[in-house]
C-alpha atoms as one frame of an Amber mdcrd trajectory, in Angstrom:
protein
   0.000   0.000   0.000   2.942   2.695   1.185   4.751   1.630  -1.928   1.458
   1.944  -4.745   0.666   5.753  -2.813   4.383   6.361  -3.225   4.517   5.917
  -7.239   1.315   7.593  -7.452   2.392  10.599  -5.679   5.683  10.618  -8.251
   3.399  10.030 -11.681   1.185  12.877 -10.127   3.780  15.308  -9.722   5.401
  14.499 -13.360   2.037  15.195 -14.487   1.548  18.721 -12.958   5.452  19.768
 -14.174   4.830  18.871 -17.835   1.244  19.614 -18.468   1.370  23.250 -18.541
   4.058  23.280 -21.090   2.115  20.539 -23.100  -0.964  22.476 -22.849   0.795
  25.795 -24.164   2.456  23.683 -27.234  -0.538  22.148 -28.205  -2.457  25.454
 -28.367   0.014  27.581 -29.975   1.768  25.696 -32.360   4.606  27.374 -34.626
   4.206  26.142 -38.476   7.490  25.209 -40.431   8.392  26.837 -43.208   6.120
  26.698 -46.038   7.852  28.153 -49.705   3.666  28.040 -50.846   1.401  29.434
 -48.050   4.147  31.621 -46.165   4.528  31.220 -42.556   3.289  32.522 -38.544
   5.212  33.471 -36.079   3.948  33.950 -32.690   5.221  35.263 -29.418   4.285
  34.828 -25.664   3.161  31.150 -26.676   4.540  29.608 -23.137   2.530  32.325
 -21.324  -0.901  30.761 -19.431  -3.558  32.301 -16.939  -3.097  30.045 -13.887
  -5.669  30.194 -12.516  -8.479  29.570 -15.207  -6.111  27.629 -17.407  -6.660
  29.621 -20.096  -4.311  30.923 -22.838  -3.028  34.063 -22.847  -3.390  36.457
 -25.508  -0.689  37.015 -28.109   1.224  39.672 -27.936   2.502  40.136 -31.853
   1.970  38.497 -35.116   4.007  38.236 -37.838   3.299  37.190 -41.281   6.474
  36.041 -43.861   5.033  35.396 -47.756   6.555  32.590 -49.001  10.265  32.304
 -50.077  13.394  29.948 -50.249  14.651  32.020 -46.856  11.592  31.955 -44.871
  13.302  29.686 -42.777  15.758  32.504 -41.354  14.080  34.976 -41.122  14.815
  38.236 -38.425  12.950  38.421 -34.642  10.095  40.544 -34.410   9.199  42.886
 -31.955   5.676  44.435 -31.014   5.122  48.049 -32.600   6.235  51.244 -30.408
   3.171  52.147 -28.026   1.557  48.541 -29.256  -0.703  47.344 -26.351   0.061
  44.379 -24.151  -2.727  41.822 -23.062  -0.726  38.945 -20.950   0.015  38.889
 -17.966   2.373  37.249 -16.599   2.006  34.831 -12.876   4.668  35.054 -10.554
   3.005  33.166  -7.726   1.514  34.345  -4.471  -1.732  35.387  -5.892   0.205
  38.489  -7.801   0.708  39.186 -11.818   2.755  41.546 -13.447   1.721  43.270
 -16.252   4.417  44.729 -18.068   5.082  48.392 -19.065   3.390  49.373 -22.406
   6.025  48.881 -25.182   7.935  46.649 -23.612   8.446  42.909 -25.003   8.329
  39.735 -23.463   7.705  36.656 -25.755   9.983  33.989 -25.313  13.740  35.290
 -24.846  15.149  31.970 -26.410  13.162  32.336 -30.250  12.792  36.137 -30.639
  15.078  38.310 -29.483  14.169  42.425 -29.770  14.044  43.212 -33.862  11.785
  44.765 -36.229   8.420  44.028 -37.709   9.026  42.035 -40.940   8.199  44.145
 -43.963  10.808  42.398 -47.121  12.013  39.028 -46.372  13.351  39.614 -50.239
  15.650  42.249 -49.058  18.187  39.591 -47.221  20.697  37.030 -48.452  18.803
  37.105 -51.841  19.128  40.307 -53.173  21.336  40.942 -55.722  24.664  42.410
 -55.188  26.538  43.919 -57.508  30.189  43.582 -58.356  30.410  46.740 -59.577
  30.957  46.269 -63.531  28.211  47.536 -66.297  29.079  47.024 -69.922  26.525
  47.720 -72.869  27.183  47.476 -77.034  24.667  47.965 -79.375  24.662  47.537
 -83.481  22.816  50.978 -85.102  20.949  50.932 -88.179  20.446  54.902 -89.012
  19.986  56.849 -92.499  21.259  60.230 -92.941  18.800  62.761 -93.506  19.971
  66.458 -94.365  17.905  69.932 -95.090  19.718  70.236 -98.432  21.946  67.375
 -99.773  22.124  68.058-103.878  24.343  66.450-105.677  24.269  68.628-108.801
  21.066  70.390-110.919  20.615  69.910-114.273  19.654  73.028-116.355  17.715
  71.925-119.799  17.673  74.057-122.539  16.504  71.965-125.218  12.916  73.633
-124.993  11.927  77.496-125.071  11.911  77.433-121.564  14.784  76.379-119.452
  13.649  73.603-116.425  16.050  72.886-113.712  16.051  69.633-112.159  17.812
  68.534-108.754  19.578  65.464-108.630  20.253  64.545-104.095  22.272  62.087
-102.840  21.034  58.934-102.487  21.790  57.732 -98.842  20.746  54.112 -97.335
  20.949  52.931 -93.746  24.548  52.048 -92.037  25.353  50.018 -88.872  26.907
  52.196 -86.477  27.956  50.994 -83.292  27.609  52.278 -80.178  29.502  50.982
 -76.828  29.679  51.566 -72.941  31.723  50.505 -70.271  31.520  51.805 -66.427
  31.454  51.080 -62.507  28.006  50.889 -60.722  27.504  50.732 -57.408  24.761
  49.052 -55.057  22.968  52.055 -54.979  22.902  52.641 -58.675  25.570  55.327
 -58.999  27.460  54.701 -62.195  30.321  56.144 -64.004  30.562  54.938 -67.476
  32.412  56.094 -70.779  30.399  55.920 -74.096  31.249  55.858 -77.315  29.011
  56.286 -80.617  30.629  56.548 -84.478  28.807  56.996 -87.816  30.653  57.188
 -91.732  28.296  56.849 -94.467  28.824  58.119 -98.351  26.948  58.582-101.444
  27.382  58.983-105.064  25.588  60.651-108.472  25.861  61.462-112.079  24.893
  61.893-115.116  25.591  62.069-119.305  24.694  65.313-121.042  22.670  65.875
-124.151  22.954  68.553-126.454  22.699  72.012-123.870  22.553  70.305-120.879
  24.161  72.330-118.284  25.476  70.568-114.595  26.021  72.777-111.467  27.605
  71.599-108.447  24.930  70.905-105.492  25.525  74.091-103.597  28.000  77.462
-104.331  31.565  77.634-102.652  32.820  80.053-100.943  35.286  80.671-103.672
  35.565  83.059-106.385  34.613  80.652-108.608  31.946  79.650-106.651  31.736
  76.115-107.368  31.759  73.466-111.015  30.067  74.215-114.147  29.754  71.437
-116.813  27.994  70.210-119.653  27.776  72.305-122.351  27.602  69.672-125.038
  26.468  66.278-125.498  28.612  63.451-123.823  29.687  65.973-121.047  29.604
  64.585-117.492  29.630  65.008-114.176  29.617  62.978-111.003  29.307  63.893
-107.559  30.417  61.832-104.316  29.619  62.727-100.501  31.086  61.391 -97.006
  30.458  61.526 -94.213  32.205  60.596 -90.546  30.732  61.718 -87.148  31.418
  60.957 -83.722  30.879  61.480 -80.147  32.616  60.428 -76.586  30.622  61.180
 -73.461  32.003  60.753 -69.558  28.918  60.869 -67.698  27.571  60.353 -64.105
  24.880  58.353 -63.335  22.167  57.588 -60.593  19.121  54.784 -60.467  15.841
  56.170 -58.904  12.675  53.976 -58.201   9.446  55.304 -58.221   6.647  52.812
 -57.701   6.592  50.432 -60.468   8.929  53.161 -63.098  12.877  52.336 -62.697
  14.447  55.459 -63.957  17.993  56.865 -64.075  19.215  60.230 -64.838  22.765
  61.602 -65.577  25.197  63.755 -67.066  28.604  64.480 -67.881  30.716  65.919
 -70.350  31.042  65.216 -74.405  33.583  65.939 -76.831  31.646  65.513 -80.864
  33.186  65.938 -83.911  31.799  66.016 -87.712  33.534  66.058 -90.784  31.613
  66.755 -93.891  33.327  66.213 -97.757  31.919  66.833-101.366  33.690  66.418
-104.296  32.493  66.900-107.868  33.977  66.764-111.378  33.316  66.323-115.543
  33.662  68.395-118.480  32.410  71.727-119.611  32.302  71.279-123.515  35.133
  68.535-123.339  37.544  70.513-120.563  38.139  68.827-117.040  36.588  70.867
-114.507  36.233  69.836-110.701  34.894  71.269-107.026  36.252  69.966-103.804
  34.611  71.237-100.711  34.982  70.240 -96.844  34.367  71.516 -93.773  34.721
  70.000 -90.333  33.234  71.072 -86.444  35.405  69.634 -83.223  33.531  70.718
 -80.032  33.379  70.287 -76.225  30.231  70.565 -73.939  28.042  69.017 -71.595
  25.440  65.853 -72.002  22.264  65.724 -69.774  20.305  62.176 -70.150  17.277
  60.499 -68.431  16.075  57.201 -68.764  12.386  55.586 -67.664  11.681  51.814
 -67.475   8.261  50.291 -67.117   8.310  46.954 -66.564   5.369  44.391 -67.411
   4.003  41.753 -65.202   7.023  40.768 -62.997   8.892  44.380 -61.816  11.754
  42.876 -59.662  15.213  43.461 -61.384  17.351  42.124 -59.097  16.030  38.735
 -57.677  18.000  35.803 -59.057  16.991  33.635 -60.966  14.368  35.628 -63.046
  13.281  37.601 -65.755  11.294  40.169 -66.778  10.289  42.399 -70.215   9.687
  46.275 -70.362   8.958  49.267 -72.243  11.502  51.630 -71.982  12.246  54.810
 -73.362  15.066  57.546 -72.627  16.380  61.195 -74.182  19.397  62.975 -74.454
  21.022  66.494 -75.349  24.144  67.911 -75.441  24.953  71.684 -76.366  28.409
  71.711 -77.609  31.208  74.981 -78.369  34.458  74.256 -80.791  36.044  75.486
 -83.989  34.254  74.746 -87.548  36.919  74.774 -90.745  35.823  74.922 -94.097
  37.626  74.827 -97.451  37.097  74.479-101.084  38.675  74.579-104.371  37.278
  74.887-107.450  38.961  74.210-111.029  37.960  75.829-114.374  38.836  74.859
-117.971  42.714  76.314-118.435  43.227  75.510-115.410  42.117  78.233-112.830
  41.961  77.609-109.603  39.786  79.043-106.706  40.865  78.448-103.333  38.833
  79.282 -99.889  39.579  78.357 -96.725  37.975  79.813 -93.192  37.763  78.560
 -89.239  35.042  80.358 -87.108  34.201  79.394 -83.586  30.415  77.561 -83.646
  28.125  76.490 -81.366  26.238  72.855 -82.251  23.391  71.147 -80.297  22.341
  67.098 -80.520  19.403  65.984 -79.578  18.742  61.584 -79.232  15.446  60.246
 -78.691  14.855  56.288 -77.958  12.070  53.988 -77.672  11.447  50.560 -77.280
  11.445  46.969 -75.692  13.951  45.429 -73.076  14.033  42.092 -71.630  16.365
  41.581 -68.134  17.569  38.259 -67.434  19.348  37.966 -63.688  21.336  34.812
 -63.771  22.227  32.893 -60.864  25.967  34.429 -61.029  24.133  37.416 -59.451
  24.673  39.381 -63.277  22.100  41.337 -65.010  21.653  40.362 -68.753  19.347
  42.651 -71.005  18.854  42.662 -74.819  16.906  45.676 -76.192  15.434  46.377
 -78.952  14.086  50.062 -79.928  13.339  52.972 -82.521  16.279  55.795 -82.270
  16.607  59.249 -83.282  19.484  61.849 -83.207  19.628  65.338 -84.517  22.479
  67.615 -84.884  21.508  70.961 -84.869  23.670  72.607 -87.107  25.586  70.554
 -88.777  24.863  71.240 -92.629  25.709  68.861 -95.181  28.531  67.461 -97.823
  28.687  71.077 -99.541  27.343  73.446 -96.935  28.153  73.927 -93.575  24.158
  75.121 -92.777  21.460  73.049 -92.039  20.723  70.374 -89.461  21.526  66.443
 -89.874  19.138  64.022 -89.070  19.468  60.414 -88.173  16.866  58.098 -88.041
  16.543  53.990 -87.185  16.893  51.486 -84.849  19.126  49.542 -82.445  19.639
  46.303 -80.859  21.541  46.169 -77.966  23.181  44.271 -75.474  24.168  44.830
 -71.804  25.600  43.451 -68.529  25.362  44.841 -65.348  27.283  42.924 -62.560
């Protein structure tokens, strides 16, 4: 008898130790990680009214979407001011109810932290190693106010009708390449570099008083070629043309909801050279007209650039992809020298020479529009391939005989970039 009351009184008191602790488990529980519904957290879940055996009520909530880190995620903590319901029972009939703001879930799980806003923001966001690279393959045709070639004066009739014979220029791959540092917070420093040459040719047989002018008058006393006169006089006409530019440029990434934008500028150096040569024969003598001018200029470059991304907006999570429209401008006011010269021949021979340099002032203006598609590998790097409409102006920049006028350049691009 002494010995059955003496293991009942032991499985008794195992049974009082362990129950409250069961009891709390079971009514609480913490869920695992769960990568498709997301998962709880709960403090104060070891805390108990004694004396009604009741739970006590929770003191914060937190609520992680689901993710490959969910797992390891940060300690929460309730919000400043929050309110606190438990109590906690210290024996002798007396609770203590803590001071408002104060935390007191269970010191071994959740230490003091923040509310849980990103769980994206941790070990899986991308980093960069600080390297951006870009090249692109242009397709543009030159487009000028004025670019003649030579006019044709017939006087076979009673009245004299003048016809105007322009260049004819097709579309030429220009390329166009940047290289840079970036930082994590989107500041960049990059070089660019952008070069265009194109050329064009024309001519033309006389008949019987057929008369050929050169496309525009030079600046020389001659003022430019004169042939035909007779038939089987000629004349032919060639154009080139080589332009470049070289920005160094600062750079910053700005968010703004859904729009990723980034705005910058810097300093450009631009030239563009200009050539146009003509010759034939003025009743069987040689005649010719070379003319060229050329503008070298320094300024500044101011650029922005907007991003719209559809369906899946998050650039820099690895592993995924995502397409956008995307459109940017640029301008650049530039201040060099602009040399022309030109010399024109004459049956005998006579020659005409002119040369001048003037200081000039030259603006270019680039518009872009199109489609990019980002590809974040699971190096951490930031592939994109865009494709897009481009246009680029320069203000001022005449054509093969003149140096007035504006040059226009119109197309497309597809380009290719890494940022990592």
């Amino acid at each position: 008898m002494r010995t059955n009351g003496f293991v009942g009184l032991i499985i008794a008191g195992i049974c009082c130790i362990s129950s409250p602790s069961l009891f709390a488990q079971a009514d609480y529980p913490v869920e695992p990680s769960n990568e498709s519904e997301g998962v709880f957290r709960i403090s104060n879940t070891s805390d108990y009214q004694y004396e009604e055996y009741e739970p006590a009520a929770v003191d914060a909530v937190s609520f992680a979407p689901s993710s490959p880190r969910t797992s390891d995620l940060s300690p929460i903590a309730m919000p400043e001011g929050g309110a606190m319901v438990s109590s906690d029972y210290y024996g002798g009939g007396e609770y203590y109810t803590p001071a408002e703001g104060e935390y007191y879930g269970p010191v071994e799980q959740y230490s003091q932290g923040d509310w849980i806003e990103d769980p994206y923001l941790e070990e899986g966001s991308y980093e960069r190693l600080g390297l951006v690279f870009g090249a692109a393959a242009v397709f543009l045709k030159p487009g000028f106010d004025t670019d003649t070639a030579f006019t044709t004066e017939d006087q076979t009739g009673p009245a004299t009708i003048t016809t105007s014979n322009d260049f004819g220029y097709s579309y030429q791959t220009a390329p166009r390449i940047n290289l840079g540092l970036i930082d994590n917070e989107g500041l960049s420093a990059q070089v660019r570099w952008f070069q265009l040459e194109d050329n064009s040719g024309a001519s033309a047989i006389a008949g019987n008083n057929f008369t050929f002018f050169n496309g525009l008058p030079t600046k020389t006393a001659i003022g430019g070629l004169r042939a035909g006169g007779q038939a089987g006089d000629f004349v032919v006409a060639a154009s080139q043309m080589k332009l470049y530019t070289i920005d160094v440029d600062l750079s910053q990434e700005l968010n703004f909801e859904r729009w990723q934008t980034t705005f910058g500028g810097g300093y450009r150096h631009a030239s563009v050279s200009q050539a146009y040569q003509a010759y034939g024969t003025a009743s069987g003598a040689a005649v010719a007209s070379d003319v060229g001018h050329r503008f070298d200029g320094n300024g500044i470059v101011v650029f922005g650039e907007a991003r719209r991304p559809l369906g899946l907006w998050d650039r820099r999570t690895k592993g995924t992809s995502s397409l956008s429209l995307i459109s940017s401008a640029k301008y650049s006011a530039l201040w060099g020298k602009s040399k022309y010269s030109a010399v024109d021949t004459n049956p005998g021979p006579v020659n005409a020479i002119a040369q001048t340099s003037e200081n000039k002032s030259l603006s270019i203006a680039e518009i872009q529009v199109g489609m990019q598609a980002d590809f974040v590998l699971q190096t951490g790097a930031l592939v994109w391939v865009r494709a897009a409409w481009d246009g680029i102006w320069w203000n001022g920049a005449g054509s093969a005989a003149s140096e007035s006028g504006d040059l226009s350049l119109l197309g497309g691009s597809i380009s290719l970039g890494m940022d990592w």
